[in-house]
C-alpha positions, 0 to 999 in steps of 0.5 A, a space after each residue: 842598414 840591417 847590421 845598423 839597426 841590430 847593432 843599435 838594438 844590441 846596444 853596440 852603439 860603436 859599431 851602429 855608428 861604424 855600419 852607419 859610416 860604410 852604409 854612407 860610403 857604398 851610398 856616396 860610391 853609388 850616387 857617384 857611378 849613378 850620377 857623376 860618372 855616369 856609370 862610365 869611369 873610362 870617360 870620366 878619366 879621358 875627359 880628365 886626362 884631356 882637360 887637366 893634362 893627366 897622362 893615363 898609363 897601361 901596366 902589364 896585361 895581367 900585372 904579372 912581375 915582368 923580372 921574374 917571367 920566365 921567357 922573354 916572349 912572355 915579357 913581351 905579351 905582357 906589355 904588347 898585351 897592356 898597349 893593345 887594350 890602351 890602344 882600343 880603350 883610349 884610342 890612343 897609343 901610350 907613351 909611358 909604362 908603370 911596371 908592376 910592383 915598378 919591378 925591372 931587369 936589364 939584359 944580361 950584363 955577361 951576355 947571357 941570353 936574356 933581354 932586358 924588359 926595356 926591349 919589350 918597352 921599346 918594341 912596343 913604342 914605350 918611350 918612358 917607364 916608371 921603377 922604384 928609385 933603388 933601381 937607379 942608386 943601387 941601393 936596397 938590395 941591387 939595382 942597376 946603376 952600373 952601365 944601365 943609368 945614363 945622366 949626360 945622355 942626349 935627350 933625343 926629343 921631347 918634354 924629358 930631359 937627361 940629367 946633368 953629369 955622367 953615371 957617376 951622379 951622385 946622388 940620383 934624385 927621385 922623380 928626375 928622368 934619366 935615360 937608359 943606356 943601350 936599348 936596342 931599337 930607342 930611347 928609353 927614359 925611366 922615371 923613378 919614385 
């Protein structure tokens, strides 16, 4: 309201009108988490989630880039971290994973020591994350496509469905679910955007 009226009085009637707009806007998100929220945003999403059918999902505990942590354990807090608090907050246990900046590494394709993050997904009852759809083309700078990306996989169960055709699809389309190959303990889809 102060920035309003001295920008009025300075004559500076654009930027009278553009403190006016957020002035309106921190009121409008006040009157919101007063009046329609309640101040209680997690209800709200729950209530949606229950009456719409929206699938809220956790990330990682501290939206760390999971590719890039330096031990597997530390993969693995992250993500049993993140399911830990859904599991308090929602009461539920979650099905899916957004991984942060949709960043993901398969085990070590030589056999080096390293698991891929899909083990942590899976260890922690994750049946399906999301990545960036580069990931699955092996286009952009890497990807996985070899070996990782099963098209024709069986869906074991389920509202997912594996794609039709082998690894070699082509091309692999955003927003289809694929399974991943070779996880130990499970299955795993991955949805790309």
């Amino acid at each position: 309201e102060k920035n309003e009226a001295s920008f009025a009085a300075g004559g500076q009637r654009g930027m009278a009108r553009l403190a006016a707009w957020w002035k309106g806007f921190y009121l409008g998100t006040r009157d919101a988490w007063d009046g329609r929220y309640a101040a209680d945003p997690l209800g709200t999403l729950k209530a949606l989630a229950a009456d719409f059918g929206v699938e809220l999902i956790p990330s990682a505990v501290t939206h760390a880039y999971l590719p890039l942590l330096g031990s597997d354990a530390c993969v693995r807090a992250q993500v049993s971290g993140a399911v830990r608090a859904y599991e308090r907050v929602m009461g539920a246990r979650p099905s899916g994973f957004w991984l942060p900046e949709c960043g993901f590494r398969p085990a070590d394709p030589a056999g080096g020591p390293r698991k891929g993050i899909d083990e942590a997904l899976v260890g922690c009852g994750i049946r399906y994350f999301v990545t960036d759809h580069h990931l699955l083309t092996g286009r952009g700078g890497g990807g996985y496509r070899a070996g990782f990306i099963s098209g024709g996989a069986p869906a074991p169960e389920g509202p997912l469905r594996a794609a039709q055709g082998n690894t070699a699809i082509d091309p692999m389309l955003p927003l289809e679910p694929y399974w991943v190959e070779g996880t130990p303990g499970g299955a795993l889809a991955v949805f790309s955007r």
